[in-house]
GUDORO-404383 format. One record per residue (C-alpha): residue number from 1; x, y, z. Coordinates in nm, 4 decimals, decimal comma. Layout:
<atoms>
- NUM_X_Y_Z
...
</atoms>
This chain:
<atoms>
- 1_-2,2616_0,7207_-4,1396
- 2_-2,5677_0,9121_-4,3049
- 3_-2,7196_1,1641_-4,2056
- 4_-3,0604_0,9625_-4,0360
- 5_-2,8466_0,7289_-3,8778
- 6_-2,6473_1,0538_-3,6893
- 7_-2,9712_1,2028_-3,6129
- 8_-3,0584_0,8925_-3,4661
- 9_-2,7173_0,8366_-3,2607
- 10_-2,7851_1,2003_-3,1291
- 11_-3,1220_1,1335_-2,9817
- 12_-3,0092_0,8510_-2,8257
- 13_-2,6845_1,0064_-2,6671
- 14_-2,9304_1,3174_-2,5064
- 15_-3,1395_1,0638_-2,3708
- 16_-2,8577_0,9139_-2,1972
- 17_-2,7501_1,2341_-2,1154
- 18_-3,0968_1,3587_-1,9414
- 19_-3,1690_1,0185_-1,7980
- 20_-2,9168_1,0580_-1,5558
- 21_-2,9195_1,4577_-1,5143
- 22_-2,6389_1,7063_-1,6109
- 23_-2,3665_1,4732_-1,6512
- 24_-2,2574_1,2496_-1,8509
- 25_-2,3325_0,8951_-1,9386
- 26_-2,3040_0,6260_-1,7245
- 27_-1,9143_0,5509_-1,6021
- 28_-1,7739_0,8021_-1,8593
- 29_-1,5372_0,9477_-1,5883
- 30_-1,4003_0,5659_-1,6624
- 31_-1,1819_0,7231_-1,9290
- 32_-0,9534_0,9030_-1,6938
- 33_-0,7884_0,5851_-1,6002
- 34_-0,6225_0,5839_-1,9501
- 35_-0,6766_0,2623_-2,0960
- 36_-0,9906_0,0222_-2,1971
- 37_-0,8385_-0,2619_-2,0446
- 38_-0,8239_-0,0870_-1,7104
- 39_-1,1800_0,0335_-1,7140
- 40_-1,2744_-0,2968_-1,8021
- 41_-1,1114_-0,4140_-1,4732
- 42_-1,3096_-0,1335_-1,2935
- 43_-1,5988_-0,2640_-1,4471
- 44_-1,5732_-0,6224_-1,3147
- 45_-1,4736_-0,5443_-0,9833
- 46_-1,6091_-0,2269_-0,8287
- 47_-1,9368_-0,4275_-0,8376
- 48_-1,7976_-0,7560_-0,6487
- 49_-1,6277_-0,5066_-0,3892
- 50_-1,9177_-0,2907_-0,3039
- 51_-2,1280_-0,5967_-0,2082
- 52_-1,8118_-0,7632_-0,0458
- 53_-1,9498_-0,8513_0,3266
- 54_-1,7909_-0,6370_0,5971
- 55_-1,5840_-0,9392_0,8070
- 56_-1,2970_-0,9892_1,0356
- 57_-1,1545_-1,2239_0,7825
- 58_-0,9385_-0,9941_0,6055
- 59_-0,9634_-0,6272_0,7302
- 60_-0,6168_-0,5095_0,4969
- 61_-0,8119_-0,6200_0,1702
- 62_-1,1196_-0,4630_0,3389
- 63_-0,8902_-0,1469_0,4247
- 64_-0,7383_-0,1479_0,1150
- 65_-1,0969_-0,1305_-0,0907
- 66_-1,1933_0,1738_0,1349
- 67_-0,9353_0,3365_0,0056
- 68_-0,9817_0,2734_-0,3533
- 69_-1,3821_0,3515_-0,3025
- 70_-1,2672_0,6916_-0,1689
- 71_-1,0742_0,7492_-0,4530
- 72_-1,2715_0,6465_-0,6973
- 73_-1,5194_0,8622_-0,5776
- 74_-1,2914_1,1859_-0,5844
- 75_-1,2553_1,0856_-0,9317
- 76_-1,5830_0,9929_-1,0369
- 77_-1,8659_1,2001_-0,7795
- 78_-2,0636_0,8883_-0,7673
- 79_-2,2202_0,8743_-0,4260
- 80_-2,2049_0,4817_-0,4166
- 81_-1,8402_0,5010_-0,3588
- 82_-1,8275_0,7512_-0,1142
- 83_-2,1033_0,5381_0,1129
- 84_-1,8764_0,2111_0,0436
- 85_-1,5113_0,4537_0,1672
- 86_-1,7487_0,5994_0,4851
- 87_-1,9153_0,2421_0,5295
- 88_-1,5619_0,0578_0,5085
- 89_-1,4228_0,3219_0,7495
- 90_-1,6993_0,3015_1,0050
- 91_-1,6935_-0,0873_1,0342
- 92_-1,2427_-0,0765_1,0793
- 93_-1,3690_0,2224_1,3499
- 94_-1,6227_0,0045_1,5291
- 95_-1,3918_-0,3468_1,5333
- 96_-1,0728_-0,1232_1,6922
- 97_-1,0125_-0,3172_1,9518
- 98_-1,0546_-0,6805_1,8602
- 99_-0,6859_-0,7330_1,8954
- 100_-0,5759_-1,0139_2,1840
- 101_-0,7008_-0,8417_2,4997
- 102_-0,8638_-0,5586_2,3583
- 103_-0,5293_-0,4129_2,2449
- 104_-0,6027_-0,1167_1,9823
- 105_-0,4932_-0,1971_1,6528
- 106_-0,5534_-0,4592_1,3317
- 107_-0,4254_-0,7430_1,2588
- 108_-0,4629_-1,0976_1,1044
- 109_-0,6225_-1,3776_1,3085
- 110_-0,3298_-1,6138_1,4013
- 111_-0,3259_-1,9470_1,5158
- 112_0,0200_-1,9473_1,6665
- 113_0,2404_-1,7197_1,7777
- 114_0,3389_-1,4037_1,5530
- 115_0,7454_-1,3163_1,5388
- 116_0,8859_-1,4530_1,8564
- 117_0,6681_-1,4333_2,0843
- 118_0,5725_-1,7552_2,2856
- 119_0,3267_-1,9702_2,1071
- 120_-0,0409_-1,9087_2,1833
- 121_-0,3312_-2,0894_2,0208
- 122_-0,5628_-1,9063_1,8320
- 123_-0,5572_-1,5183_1,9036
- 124_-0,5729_-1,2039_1,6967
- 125_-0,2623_-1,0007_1,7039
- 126_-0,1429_-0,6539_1,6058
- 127_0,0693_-0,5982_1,2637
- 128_0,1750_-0,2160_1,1505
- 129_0,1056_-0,3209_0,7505
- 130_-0,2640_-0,4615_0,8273
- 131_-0,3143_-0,1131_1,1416
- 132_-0,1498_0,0821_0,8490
- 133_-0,3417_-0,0325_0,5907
- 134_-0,6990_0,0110_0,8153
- 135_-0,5553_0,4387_0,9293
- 136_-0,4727_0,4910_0,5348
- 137_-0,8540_0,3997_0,4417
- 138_-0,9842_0,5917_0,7965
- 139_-0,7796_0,8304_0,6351
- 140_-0,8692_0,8443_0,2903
- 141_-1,2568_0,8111_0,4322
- 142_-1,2145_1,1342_0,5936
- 143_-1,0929_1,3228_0,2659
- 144_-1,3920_1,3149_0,1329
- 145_-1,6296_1,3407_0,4717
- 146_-1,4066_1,5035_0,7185
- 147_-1,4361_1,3903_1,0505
- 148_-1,2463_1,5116_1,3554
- 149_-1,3252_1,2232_1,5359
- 150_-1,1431_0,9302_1,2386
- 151_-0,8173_1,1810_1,2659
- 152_-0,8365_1,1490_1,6972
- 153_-0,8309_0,7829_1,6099
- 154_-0,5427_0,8373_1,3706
- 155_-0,3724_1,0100_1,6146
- 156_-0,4004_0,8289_1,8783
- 157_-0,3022_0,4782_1,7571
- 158_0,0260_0,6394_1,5812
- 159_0,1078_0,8136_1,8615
- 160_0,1064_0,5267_2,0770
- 161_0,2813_0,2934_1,8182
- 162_0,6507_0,2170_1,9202
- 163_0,8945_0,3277_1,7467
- 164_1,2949_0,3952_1,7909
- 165_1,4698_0,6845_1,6832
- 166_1,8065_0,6542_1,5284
- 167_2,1136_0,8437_1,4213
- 168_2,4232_0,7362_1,2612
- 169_2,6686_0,9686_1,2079
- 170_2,9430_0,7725_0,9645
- 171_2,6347_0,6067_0,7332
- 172_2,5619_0,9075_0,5616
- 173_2,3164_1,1451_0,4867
- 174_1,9804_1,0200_0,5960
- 175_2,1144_0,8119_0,8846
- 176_2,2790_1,1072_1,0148
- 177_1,9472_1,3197_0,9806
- 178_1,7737_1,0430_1,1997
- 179_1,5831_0,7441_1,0853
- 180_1,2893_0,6440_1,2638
- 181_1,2160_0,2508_1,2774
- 182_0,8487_0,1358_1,4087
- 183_0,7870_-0,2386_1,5005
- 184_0,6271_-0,4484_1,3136
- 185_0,4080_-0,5361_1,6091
- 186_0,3950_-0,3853_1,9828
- 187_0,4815_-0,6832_2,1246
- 188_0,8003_-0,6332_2,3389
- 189_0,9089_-0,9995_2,2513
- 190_0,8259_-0,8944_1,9027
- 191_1,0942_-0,6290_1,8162
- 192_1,0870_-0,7226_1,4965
- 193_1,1437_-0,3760_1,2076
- 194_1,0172_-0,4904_0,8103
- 195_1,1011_-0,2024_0,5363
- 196_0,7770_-0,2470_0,3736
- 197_0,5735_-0,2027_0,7100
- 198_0,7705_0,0949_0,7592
- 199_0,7902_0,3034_0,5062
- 200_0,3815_0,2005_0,5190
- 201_0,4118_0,3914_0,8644
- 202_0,5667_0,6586_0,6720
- 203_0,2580_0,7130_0,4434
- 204_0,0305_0,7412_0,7077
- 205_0,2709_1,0311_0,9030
- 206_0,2550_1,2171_0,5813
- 207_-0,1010_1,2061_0,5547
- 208_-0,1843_1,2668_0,9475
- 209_0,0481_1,5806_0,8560
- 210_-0,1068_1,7453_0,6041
- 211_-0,4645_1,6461_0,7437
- 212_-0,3259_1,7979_1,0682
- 213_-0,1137_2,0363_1,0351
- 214_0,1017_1,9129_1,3170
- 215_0,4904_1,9757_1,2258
- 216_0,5707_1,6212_1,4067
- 217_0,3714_1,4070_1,2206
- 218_0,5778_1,5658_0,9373
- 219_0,9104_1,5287_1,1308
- 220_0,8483_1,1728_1,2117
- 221_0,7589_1,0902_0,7899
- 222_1,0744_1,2705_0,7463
- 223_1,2473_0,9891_0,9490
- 224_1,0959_0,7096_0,8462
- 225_1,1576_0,8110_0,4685
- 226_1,5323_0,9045_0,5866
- 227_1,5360_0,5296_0,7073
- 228_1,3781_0,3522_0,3780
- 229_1,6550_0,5845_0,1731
- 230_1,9021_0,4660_0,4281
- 231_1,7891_0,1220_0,3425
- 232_1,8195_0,1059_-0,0228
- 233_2,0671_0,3808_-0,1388
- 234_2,3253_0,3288_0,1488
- 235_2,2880_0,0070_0,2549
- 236_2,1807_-0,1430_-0,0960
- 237_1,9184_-0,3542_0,1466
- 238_1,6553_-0,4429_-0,1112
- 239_1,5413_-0,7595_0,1375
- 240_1,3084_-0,8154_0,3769
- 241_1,4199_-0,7099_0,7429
- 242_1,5776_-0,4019_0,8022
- 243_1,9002_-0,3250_0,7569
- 244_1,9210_-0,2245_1,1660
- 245_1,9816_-0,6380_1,1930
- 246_2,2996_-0,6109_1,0459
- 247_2,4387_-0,2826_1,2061
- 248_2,4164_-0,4697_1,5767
- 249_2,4174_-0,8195_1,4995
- 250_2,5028_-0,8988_1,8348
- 251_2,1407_-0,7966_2,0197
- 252_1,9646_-1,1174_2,0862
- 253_1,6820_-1,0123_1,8876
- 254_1,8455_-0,9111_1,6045
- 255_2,0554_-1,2968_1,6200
- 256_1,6810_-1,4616_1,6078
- 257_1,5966_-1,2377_1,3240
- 258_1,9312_-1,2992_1,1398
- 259_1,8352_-1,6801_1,1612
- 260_1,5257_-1,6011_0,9694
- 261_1,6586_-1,3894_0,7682
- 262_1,8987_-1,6399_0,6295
- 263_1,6324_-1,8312_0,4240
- 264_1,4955_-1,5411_0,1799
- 265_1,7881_-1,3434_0,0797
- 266_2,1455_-1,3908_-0,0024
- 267_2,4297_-1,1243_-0,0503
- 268_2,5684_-1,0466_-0,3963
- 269_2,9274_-0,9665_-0,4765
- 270_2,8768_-0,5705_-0,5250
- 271_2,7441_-0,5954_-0,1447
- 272_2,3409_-0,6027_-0,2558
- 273_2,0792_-0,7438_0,0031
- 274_1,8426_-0,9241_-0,2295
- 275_1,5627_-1,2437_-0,1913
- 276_1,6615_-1,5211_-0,3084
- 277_1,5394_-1,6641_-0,6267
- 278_1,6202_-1,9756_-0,6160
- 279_1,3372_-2,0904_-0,5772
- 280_1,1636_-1,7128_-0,5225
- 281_1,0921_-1,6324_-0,1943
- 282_0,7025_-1,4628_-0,2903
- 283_0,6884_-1,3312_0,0338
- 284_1,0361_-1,1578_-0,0166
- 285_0,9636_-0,9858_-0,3679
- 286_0,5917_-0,8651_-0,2697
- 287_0,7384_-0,7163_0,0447
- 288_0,9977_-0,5527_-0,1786
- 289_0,7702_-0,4041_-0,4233
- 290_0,5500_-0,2975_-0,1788
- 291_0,8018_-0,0294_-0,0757
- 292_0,8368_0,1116_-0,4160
- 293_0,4251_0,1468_-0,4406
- 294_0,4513_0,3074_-0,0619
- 295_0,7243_0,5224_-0,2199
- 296_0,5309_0,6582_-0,4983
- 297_0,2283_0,7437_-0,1872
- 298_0,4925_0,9422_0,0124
- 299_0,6138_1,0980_-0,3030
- 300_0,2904_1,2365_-0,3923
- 301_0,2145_1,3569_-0,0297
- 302_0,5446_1,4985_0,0845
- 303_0,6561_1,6621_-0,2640
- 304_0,9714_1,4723_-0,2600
- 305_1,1514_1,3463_-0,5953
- 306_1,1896_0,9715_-0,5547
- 307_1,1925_0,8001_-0,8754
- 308_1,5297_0,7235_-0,8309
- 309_1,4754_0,4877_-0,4920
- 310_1,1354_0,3376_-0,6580
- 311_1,3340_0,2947_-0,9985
- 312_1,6476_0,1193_-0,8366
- 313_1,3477_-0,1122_-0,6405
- 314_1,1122_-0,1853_-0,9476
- 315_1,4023_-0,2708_-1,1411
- 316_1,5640_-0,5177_-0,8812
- 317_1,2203_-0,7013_-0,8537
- 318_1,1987_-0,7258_-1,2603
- 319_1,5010_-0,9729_-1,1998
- 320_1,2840_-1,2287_-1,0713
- 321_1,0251_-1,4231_-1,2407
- 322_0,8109_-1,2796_-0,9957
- 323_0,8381_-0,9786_-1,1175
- 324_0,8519_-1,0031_-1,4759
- 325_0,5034_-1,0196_-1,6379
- 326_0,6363_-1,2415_-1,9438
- 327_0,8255_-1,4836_-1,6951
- 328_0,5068_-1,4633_-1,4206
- 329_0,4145_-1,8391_-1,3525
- 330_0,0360_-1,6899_-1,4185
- 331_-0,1145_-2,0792_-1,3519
- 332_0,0867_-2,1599_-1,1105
- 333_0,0318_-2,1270_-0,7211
- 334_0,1489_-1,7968_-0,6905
- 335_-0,0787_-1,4960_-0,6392
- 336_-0,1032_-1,2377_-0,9459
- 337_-0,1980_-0,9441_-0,6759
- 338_0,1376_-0,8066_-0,6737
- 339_0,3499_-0,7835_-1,0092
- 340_-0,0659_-0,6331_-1,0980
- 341_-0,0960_-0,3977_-0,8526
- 342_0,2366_-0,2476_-0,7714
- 343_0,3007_-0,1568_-1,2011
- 344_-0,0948_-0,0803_-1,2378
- 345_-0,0279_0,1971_-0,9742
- 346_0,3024_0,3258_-1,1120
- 347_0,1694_0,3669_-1,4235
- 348_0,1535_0,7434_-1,4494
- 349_0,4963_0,7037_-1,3668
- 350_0,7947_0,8078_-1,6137
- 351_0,9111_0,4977_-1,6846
- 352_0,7050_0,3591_-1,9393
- 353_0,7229_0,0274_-1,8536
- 354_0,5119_0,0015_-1,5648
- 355_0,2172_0,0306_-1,7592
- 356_0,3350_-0,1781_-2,0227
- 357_0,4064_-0,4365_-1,7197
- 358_0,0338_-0,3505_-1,6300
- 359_-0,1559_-0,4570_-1,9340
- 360_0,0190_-0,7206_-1,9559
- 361_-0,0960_-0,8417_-1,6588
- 362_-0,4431_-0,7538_-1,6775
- 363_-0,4477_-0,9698_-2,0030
- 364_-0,4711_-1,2763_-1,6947
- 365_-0,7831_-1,1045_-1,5348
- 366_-0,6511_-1,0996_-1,2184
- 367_-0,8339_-0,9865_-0,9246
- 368_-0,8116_-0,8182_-0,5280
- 369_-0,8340_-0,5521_-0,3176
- 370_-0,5169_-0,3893_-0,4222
- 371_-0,5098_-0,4384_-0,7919
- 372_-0,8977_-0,2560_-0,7475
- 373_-0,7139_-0,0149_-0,5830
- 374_-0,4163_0,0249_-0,8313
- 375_-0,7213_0,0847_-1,0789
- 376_-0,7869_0,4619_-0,9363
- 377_-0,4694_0,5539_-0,7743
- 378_-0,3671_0,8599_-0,5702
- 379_-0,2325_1,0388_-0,8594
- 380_-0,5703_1,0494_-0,9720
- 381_-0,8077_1,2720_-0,8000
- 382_-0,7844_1,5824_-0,9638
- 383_-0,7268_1,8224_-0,6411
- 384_-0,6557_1,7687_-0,2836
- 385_-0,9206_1,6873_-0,0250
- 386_-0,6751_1,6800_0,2794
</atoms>
């Protein structure tokens, strides 16, 4: 390069530079995600997501963009994110009660029945990943504007969220600390516990903690996470029900879950609880790597080592072609979300191939909520907000 052409460069760069005040140029933060491919994903999405109308229609991908707006914001400074985390947050805030019969919660809009309950045409219902989903992004919202009145709300809908206690004294070490199982919805017909909503419980718990202070929103994180470790070290349960189903599979409810159960996993000879693959049950995998991407939240909030656990799940779901970016059917019917999101945000990770597994599957251009969100993940912002 000679020596005009540098001048030249230079001018241009300060003018840049002063255009837009003592920073630097537009989206340079970009380079803290660690890879052009993933800015480049940034690049195409932030933009669709920030004009994204504020509906009904899907408030977990709406939830789940708050929270990657918030983060990206902690990363970045850029007040345009920050207005889309508060904006997000205020909107899940101001629809809180548009569950059937102005129950509080979130939820998908159903035309039948959810679990096994009676039938009932056309309602909105309450579901612990979709409320959990809305509290993390209330949540995350109030990192970076704190507001006393979004952790009330926090509060108030955990708190009131059933749950069951439970200790097992001959199952080892985290059933004998005390595992704590919350329904997937409130539903008394609808006793229904799923890992992945959860341990999604659990993340939430941890972050009502250390936004808090309150020692039994740490207690209760400490159960739930005592009952996902339960789940997959003990009982080897890497399906899609909890592994409660099997320990009294005599309660009625847990013989009409066993029914259901029967048609997305199958038991392998060294005792394993896995989804079957033949064909793949989708809704199986995602809901198993869904806990190791949870995992990886609590991990960061409570301090805790769990590789291992996330490790033994990521590696379970890289048996199926679902989880295997060079077996992916990427033009076939199944959604891309997933196997994106779930390495994208474990990239930081030890294991190097989770962000192999990443760009590999950005190579398809695949877009949503929670691949956005995998973009800027937790591990991320550079200093705690809580």
């Amino acid at each position: 390069m000679t020596i005009g052409r540098s001048a030249t460069f230079a001018l241009a760069a300060l003018a840049i530079f002063l255009s837009f005040g003592a920073r630097a140029a537009p989206e340079g933060w970009l380079r803290v995600l660690g890879h052009a491919a993933l800015e480049q994903a940034f690049r195409l999405q932030a933009p669709l997501l920030l004009k994204t109308p504020l509906t009904l229609h899907r408030l977990a991908d709406l939830s789940v963009a708050g929270s990657a707006f918030a983060n990206a914001y902690l990363v970045s400074g850029e007040p345009q994110y920050s207005n889309r985390a508060r904006e997000i947050a205020d909107f899940l805030v101001a629809n809180i009660n548009v569950a059937a019969d102005g129950a509080t919660g979130w939820g998908p809009k159903l035309r039948h029945g959810y679990g096994f309950c009676p039938e009932v045409d056309d309602f909105r219902g309450e579901d612990l990943w979709e409320t959990t989903r809305a509290l993390n992004a209330i949540l995350k919202a109030n990192e970076i504007a704190p507001s006393r009145n979004l952790v009330e709300i926090a509060m108030d809908i955990v708190d009131r969220w059933p749950s069951e206690e439970i200790r097992i004294v001959d199952e080892g070490p985290y059933a004998a600390g005390g595992m704590r199982f919350y329904r997937k919805q409130p539903d008394a017909c609808a006793r229904k516990y799923v890992k992945n909503t959860n341990i999604a419980m659990g993340e939430v718990l941890y972050r009502l903690g250390r936004q808090t202070g309150e020692e039994r929103y740490y207690e209760r994180a400490r159960q739930v996470l005592n009952a996902e470790l339960w789940e997959i070290l003990t009982r080897k349960n890497f399906g899609y029900h909890g592994a409660m189903i099997y320990a009294d599979p005599g309660d009625p409810q847990n013989q009409k879950v066993l029914r259901a159960e029967r048609h997305k996993v199958r038991t392998e000879a060294d005792g394993r609880i896995v989804c079957r693959d033949d064909p793949p049950d989708a809704s199986c995998w995602n809901h198993l790597a869904f806990e190791a991407y949870v995992l990886h939240q609590v991990q960061l909030l409570s301090g805790r080592d769990l590789a291992g656990p996330i490790e033994k799940i990521m590696s379970i779901y890289r048996t199926s072609s679902l989880g295997d970016t060079q077996r992916f059917p990427w033009r076939g019917g199944n959604t891309a979300t997933h196997i994106t999101a779930y390495n994208c945000y474990l990239r930081n990770a030890e294991n190097p191939i989770y962000r192999d597994e990443c760009l590999r599957a950005l190579q398809h251009n695949p877009k949503s909520a929670m691949i956005f969100y995998s973009l800027v993940p937790d591990d991320l912002v550079p200093h705690d907000k809580g």
